[in-house]
TINU-817066 format. One record per residue: z, y, x of N, C-alpha, C, O in turn. Coordinates in steps of 0.05 Angstrom, whole numbers, plus 5000, padded with zeros to 4 digits. Example, Ala and Ser with C-alpha at 12.3 -4.5 7.8 and 13.67 -1.06 7.14 Angstrom:
TINU-817066
515648865264515649105246515649345264516949345285 514249555257514349795273515750015258516150235268 
***
This chain:
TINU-817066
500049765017500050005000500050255018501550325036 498250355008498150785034499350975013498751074991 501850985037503151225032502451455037500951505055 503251595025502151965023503152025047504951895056 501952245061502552365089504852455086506152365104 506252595073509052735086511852395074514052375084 511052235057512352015056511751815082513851725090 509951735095508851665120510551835143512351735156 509652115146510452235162514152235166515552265186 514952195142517652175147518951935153521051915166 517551725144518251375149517751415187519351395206 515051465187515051475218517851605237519151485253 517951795231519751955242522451765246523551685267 523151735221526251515220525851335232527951255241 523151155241523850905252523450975289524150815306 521851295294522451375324525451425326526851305342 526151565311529851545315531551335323533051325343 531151125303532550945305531150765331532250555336 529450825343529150705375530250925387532650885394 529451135391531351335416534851305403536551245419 535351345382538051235383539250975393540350965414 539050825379539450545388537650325391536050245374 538150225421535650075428535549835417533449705417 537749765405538149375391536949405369535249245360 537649645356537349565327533549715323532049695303 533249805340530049955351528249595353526449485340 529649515374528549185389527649025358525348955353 530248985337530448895315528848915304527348715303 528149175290526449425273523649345273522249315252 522549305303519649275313518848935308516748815312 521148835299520148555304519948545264519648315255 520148695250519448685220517748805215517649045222 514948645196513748915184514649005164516348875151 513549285156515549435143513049435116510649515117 514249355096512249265073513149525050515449605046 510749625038511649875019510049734988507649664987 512149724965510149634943512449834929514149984939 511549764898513249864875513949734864514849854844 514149454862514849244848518049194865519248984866 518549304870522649304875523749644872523849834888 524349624848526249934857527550134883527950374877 528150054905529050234922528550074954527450234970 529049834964528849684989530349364982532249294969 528349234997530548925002528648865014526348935014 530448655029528548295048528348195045530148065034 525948105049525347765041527647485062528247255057 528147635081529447575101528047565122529147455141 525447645127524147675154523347925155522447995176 523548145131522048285139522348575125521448425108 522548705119523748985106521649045078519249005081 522449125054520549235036521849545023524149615026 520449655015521249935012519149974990516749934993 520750104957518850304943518750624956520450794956 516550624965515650894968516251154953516151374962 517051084927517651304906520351434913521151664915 521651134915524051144926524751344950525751564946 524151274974523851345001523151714990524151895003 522151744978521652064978523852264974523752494982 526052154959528652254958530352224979532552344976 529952095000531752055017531252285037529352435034 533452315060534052495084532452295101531652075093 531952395126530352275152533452055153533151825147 535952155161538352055175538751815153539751605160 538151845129539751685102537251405106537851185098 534651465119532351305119533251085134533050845130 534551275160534351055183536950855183537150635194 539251035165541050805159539950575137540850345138 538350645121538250315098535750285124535750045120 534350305141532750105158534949885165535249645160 536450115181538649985197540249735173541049515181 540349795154541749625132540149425133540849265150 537749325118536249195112536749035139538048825138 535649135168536048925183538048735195537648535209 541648925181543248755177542448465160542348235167 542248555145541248355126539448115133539747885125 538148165145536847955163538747855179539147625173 540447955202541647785228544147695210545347495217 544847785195547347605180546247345158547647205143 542547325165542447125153543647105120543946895107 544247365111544547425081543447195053544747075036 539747225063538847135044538746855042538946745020 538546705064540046395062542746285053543646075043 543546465059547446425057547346535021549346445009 545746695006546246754985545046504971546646364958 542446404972541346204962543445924959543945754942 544345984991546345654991549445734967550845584953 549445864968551845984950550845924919551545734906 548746174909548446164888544846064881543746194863 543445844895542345714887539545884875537845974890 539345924844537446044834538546294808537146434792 541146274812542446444795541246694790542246824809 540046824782539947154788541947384785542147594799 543247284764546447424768547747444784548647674788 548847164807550447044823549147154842550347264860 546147154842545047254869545247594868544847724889 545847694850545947974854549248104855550148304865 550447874840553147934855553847894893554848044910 552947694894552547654929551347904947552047994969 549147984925547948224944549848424946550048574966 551548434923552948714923555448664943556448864953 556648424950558948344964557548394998558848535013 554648255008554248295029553048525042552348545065 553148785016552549075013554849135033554749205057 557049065018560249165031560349005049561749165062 560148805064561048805084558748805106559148615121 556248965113555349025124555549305131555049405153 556349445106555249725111557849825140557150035152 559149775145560649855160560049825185561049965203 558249635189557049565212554749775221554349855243 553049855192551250055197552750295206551450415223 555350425198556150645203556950555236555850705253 557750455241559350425266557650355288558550315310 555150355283552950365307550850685301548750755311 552550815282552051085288551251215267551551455265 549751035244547751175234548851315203551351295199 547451425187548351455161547751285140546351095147 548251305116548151225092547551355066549551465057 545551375051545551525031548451585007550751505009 547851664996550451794983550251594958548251554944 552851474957553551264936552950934949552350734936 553150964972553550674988555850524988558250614988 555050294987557750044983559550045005559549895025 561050214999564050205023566250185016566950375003 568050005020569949965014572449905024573349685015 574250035043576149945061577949745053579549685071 578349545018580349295019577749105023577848865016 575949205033573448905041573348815077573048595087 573949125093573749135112574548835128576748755123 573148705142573748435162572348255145571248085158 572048245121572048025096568547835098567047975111 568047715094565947625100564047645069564847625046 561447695077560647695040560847425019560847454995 560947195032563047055015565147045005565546884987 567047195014569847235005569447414999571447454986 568147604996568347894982567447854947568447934926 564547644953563547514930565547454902564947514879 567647324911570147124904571747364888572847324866 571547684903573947774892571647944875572848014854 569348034874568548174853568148074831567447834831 568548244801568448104776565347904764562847904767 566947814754564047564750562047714720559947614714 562947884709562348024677560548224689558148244682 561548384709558848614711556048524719555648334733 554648644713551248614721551148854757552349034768 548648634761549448694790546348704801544948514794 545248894817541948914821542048764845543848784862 539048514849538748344870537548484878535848574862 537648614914535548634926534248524949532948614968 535248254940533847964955530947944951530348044929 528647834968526047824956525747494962525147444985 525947294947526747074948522946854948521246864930 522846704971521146554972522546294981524546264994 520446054966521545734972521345735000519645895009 522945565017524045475035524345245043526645155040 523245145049524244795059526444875079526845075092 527644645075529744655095529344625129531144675145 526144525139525644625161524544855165524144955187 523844965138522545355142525945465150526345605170 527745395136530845445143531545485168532545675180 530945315172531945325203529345405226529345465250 527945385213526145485238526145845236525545995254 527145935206526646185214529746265222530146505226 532246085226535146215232534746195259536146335273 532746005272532146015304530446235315530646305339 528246395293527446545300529646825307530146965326 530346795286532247055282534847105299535747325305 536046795308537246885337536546885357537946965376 533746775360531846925383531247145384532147265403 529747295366530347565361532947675373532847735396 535247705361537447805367538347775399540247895409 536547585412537047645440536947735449538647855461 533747725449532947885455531748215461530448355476 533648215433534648515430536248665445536048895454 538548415446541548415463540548485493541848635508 538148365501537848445523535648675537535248755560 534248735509533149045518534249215520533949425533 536449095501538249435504540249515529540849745537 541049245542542249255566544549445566545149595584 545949405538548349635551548549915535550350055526 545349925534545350185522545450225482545750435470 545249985472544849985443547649975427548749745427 548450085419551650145400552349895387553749945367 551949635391552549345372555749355363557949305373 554449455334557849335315559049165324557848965333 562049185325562648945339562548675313563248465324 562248645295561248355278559048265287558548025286 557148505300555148395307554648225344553148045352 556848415359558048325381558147975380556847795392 560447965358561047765354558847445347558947205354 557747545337554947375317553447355344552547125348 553147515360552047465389552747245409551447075420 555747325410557147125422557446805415557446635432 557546765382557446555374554346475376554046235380 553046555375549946515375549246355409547846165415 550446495422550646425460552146165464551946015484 553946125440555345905451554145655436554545405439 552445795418551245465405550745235425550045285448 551045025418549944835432547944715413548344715389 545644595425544444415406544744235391545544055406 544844105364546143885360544343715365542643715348 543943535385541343325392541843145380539843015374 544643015369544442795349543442865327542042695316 543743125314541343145291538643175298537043185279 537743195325534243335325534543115330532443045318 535742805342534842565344534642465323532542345323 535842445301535542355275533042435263531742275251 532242705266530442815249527742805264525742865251 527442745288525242615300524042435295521642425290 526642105296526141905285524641855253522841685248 525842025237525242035208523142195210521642105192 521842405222519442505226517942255218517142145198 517842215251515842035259514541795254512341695259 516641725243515841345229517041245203516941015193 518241455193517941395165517041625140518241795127 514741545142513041645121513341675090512141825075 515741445082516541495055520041575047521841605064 520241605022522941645018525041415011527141414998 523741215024525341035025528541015050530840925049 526941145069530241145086529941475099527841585106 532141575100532041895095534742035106536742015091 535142185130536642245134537742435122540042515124 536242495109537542805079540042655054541742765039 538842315058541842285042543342035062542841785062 544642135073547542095097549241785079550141735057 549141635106550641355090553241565092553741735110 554641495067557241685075559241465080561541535085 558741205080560440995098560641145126562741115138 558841275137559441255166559641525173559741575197 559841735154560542085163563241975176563541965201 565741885155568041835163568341785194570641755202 566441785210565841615241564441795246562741675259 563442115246562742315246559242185259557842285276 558942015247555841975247554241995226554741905204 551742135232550542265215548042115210545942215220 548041835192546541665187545041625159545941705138 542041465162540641565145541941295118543241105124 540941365090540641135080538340985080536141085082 538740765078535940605073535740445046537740385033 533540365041534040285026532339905028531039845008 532339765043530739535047528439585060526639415059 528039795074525539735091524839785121525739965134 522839565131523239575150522639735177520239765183 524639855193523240055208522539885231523339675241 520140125241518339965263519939955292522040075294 518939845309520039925337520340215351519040425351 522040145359521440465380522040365414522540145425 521740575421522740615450523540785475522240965484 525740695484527040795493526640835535526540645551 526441095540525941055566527841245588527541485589 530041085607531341235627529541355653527941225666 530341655656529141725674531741585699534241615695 530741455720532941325728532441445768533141305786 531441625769530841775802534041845797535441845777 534741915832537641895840538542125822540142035806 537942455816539242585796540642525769541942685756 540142225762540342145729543742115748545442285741 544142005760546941905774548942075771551141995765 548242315775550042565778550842595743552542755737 549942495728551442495698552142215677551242175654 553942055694553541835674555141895653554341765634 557242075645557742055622556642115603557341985584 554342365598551942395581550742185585549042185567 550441995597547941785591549741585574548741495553 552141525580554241365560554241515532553441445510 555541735542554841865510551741895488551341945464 550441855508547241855499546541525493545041485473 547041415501546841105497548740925476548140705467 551741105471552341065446551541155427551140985409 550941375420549441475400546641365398546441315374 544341305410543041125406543740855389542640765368 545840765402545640485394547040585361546040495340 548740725361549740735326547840765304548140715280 545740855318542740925302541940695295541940585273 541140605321539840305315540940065299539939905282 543340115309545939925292545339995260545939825243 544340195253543440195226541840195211541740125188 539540335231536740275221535439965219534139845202 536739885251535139555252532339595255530439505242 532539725270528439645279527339515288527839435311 525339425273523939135279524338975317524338745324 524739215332525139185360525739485377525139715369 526939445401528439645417526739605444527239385456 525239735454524039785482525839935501525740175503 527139805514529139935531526339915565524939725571 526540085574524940195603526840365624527840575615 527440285651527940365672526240515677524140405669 525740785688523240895707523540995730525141165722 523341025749523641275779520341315776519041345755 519641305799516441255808515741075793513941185781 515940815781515140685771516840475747519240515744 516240345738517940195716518539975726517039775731 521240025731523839865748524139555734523639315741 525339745702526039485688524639575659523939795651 524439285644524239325617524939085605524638845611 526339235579527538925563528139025536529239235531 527038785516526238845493529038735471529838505470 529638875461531938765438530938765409529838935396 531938475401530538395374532838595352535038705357 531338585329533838745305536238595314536338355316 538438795320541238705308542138605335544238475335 540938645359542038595382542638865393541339085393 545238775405546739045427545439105448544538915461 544839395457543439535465545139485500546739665506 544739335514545539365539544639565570542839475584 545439735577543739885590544539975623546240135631 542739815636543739765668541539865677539239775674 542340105690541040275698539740185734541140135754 536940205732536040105748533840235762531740235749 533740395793531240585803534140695828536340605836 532340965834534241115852532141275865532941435882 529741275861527141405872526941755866528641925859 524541775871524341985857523142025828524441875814 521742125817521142135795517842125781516342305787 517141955767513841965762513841795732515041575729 512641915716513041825692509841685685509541565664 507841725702505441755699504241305684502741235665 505941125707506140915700507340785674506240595661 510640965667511640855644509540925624508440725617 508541155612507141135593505341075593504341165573 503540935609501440785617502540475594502040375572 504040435614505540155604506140195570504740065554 507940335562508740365543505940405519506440365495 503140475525501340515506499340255508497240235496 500640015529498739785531500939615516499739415507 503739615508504739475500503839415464503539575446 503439095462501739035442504138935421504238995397 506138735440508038625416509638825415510038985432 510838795385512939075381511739245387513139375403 509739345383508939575387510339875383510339975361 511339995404513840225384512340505380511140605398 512440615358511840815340513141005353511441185352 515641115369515441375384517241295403518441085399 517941455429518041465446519641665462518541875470 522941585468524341795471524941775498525341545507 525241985515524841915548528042085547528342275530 529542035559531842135582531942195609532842045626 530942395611529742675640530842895642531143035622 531342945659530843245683528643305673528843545666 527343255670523743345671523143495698521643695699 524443395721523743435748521643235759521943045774 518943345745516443165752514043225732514243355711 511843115741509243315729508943185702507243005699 510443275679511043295662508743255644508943125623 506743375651504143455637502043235643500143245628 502143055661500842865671500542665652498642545644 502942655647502942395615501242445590500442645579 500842145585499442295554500741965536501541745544 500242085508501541865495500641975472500242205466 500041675456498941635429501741575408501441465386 503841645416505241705394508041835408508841835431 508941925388510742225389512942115404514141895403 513442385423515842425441517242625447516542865447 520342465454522442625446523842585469525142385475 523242845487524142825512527142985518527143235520 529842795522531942855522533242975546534242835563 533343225548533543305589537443335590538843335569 538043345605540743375614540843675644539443785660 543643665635544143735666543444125660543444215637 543144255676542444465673540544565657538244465660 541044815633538944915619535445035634534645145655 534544945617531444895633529645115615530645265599 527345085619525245335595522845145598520545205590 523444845614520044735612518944745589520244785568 516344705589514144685559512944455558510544505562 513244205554511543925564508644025543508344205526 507343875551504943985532504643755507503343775487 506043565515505343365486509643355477511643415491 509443285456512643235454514643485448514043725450 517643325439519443515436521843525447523143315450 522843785457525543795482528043805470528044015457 529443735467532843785470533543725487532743565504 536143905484536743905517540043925509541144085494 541543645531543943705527545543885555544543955577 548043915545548944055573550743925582552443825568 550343875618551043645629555043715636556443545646 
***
C-alpha cells in the first residue's frame, strides 16, 4: 500500500531515529518489513513482522511512532504471538485479553530503552516484573479486549523454526550494538537465557528419526509413550509397525577418546530409542580412516558398543560401505563426529544426522543435519 508523502516522510524519519538512538532495537527494526494496510485499526504482528494503518500513523508524533515501532518489535522477541496461541488457542476474546496483558508488560521495557509512548498506553506499576501470563490471570474475563495479533497457521516446525530465527536475530542485534544499544533489562535477561540454551539433541534425534522413515501416522513422536516420560524419555507411540533399519556410525580417530562420557550418554539414549522402536535391525560401524568394526543387531538385541580405531579421521569409506550394504538395508544414518575431516567428500542416498561433540563448531556439511552436543 503507498503512503502519502508527508505520512512516508514521517514513518521514515521515526525509523532513522530509532537506529541513531538505539542500535539493538535499530538491528531488530531492519530485520521486519514494515507492512501498511487498513484492514487492522492502529498496528500489530504477525510475529515476524510489523503492520501499521496508515490513517492511524497520521495522528501520531515522530517520538510516539518510534515508541509503538519499538513496541511491536517487543512483541516479536517475547515471542508474544506463539505464547498467546499456546495459551488461548483460537479464542478471539482470550486472545485479545492476552494482547492487552502482554501490552503491560512490555511497555515498560519500551520506556526504559528510552523511547516514548503515545498517550493512553498500557502502564501499569501492580504489573511491573509480571509476565504476560500472569498478568492475563489477573485481568477481568467480562471486558472486551482489541487483538492486535495478525494470526497465521503454524505447524509446529514453522514454530520453531521461526523462535530460532528470532533468537538469531536478537543476536545478532546484541552484537551490533556492542555496548552501545539501551537493552531493557527483561530483555538483557531473554538474551542471557537465549546464550545458555543448549540444544536438546534427544529431541532433534527423535524428530529426525520420525522424519525420515516413517512416512505414516502410525508411530509418532507427537504422541509420547507416557509409560516412559516418567524416565524423562521422550518416546514415540507406535502402533504395530515395523520400523526399518538404521545406522549407526562412531567417529572413532584418537579425539572421540577425550569424551567418553558423551559417547556413554549418547549410546544410552540411542539404545532407549531402539529399545522401543525395535527396528527391523541396528548397523553399529567403527570408523577412523577406515571401517574398523561393524556389527549388526537383530530387533530386541542390546546395543553393545566397543569402541574401535585411534587413527585419524576419513569418513569417505564408511559411507561407501554403508550405501553397498544390501541386508538390512538402513533408511538413515547417524554419524558421531568432530567433523574434523572433509566432510563434504561423502555422499549418501539417505538422510544424515551428524552428531558432533566437544567444542561449538559453525561447519555446514553439504548433505545432512548437525546437532551438536557440548562436551
Amino acid at each position: 500500500m503507498k503512503l502519502d508523502p508527508n505520512t512516508q516522510r514521517k514513518y521514515d524519519r521515526a525509523k532513522t531515529q530509532v537506529l541513531f538512538r538505539n542500535q539493538f532495537f535499530g538491528s531488530l527494526m531492519l530485520q521486519c518489513r514494515h507492512i501498511f494496510t487498513e484492514d487492522i485499526p492502529t498496528m500489530a504482528t504477525d510475529g515476524r513482522d510489523i503492520l501499521f494503518n496508515p490513517n492511524w500513523i497520521k495522528d501520531l508524533e515522530v517520538e510516539e511512532l518510534m515508541g509503538v515501532i519499538v513496541h511491536e518489535i517487543c512483541h516479536k522477541v517475547f515471542l508474544h504471538i506463539i505464547r498467546a496461541k499456546s495459551l488461548c488457542g483460537k479464542d478471539r476474546a482470550k486472545l485479545g485479553r492476552f494482547n492487552r496483558a502482554a501490552d503491560y508488560a512490555l511497555n515498560p521495557s519500551v520506556k526504559e530503552a528510552g523511547f516514548a509512548l503515545p498517550e493512553g498506553a498500557l502502564l501499569d506499576d501492580q504489573y511491573e516484573g509480571l509476565l504476560a501470563e500472569e498478568i492475563y490471570l489477573l485481568l477481568p474475563e467480562d471486558e472486551e479486549y482489541e487483538d492486535h495479533f495478525v494470526f497465521s497457521d503454524m505447524s509446529n516446525e514453522q514454530i520453531k523454526d521461526l523462535t530460532r530465527q528470532i533468537k538469531i536475530e536478537m543476536a545478532a542485534a546484541e552484537a551490533t550494538a556492542g555496548g552501545t544499544g539501551n537493552i531493557p533489562g527483561s530483555i538483557k535477561k531473554l538474551l542471557e537465557d537465549n546464550a545458555k540454551t543448549k540444544v536438546d539433541w534427544k529431541a532433534v534425534l527423535a524428530d529426525f528419526i520420525e522424519d525420515s522413515i516413517m512416512g505414516d501416522d502410525d508411530i509418532t513422536f507427537k504422541r509420547p509413550n507416557r509409560r516412559m516420560l516418567v524416565h524423562d524419555l521422550y518416546l514415540p507411540s507406535t502402533e504395530g509397525v515395523q520400523v526399518p533399519p538404521i545406522c549407526i556410525s562412531f567417529d572413532t580417530s584418537g579425539s572421540i577418546y577425550a569424551y567418553p562420557e558423551v559417547v556413554q550418554q549418547f549410546t544410552t539414549e540411542i539404545q532407549s530409542i531402539v529399545d522401543h522402536m525395535a527396528p527391523e535391525a541396528v548397523h553399529l560401524i567403527c570408523n577412523d580412516t577406515r571401517v574398523q568394526s561393524h556389527e549388526v543387531y537383530e530387533q530386541g538385541e542390546e546395543l553393545m558398543v566397543e569402541l574401535t580405531g585411534g587413527g585419524c579421521t576419513c569418513f569417505i569409506e564408511c559411507f561407501k560401505h554403508v550405501k553397498d550394504l544390501t541386508e538390512h538395508e538402513p533408511k538413515v544414518h547417524i554419524v558421531f563426529t568432530d567433523l574434523e575431516f572433509d566432510y563434504n567428500a561423502v555422499e549418501s542416498e539417505v538422510p544424515v544426522l551428524w552428531v558432533t561433540y566437544g567444542k561449538p563448531h559453525t561447519y555446514e556439511p553439504a548433505i545432512g543435519t548437525v546437532v551438536h552436543i557440548e562436551g
